[in-house]
N, C-alpha and C positions, 0 to 999 in steps of 0.2 A: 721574300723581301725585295721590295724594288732597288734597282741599283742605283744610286743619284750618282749625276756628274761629277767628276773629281774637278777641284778649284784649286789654281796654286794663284799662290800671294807674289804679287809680283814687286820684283826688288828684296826677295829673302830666297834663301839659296841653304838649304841642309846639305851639313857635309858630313863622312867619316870621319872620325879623329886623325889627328897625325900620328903617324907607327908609334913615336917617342911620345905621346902625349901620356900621363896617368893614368889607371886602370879607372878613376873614379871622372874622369869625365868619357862621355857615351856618345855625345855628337858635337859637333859645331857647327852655329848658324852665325851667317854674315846677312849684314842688311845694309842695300845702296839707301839710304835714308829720304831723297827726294822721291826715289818710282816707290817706295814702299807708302809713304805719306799720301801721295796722291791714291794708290789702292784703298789705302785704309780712310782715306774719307767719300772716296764710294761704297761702303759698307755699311747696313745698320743695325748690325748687333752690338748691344753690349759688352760680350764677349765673343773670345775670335779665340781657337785652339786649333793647334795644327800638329801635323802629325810629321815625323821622319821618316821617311822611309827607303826603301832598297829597290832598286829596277830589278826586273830579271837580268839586265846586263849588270848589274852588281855599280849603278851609278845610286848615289842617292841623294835626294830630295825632300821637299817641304810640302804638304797641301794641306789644305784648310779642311780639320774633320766638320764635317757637315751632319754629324749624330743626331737625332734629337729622339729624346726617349719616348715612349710611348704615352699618353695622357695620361695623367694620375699620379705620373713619378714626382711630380714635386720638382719645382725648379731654386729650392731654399738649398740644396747641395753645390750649386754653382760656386766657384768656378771650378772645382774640380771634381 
């Protein structure tokens, strides 16, 4: 499987939770609202999923999954 470019969204920022935060929240994401806007109107999907993830330095982050299934899967299951 070819490997595609990783995309991060720029003016969104995935974080760890805070130590005291609930067991039932998993991440926090902040978003500067004007650099995100301006990203998201050079974009032309529909839908935009992104993904949290972990550095091997154990920082973590946002990017844009770039998935697209194989032909035939049907795209009537969107958005998720």
């Amino acid at each position: 499987m070819p490997k595609t470019e990783m995309v991060f969204p720029e003016g969104m920022i995935g974080q760890e939770p805070h130590p005291n935060a609930p067991d039932f929240i998993k991440a926090q994401v902040s978003i500067k609202r004007e650099d995100f806007m301006a990203w998201l109107n050079d974009r032309e999907e529909e839908w935009l999923r992104f993904d949290i993830k972990e550095s091997r330095g154990g920082k973590w982050y946002c990017s844009l999954n770039t998935f697209e299934p194989k032909s035939g899967g049907g795209d009537e299951a969107l958005p998720f």
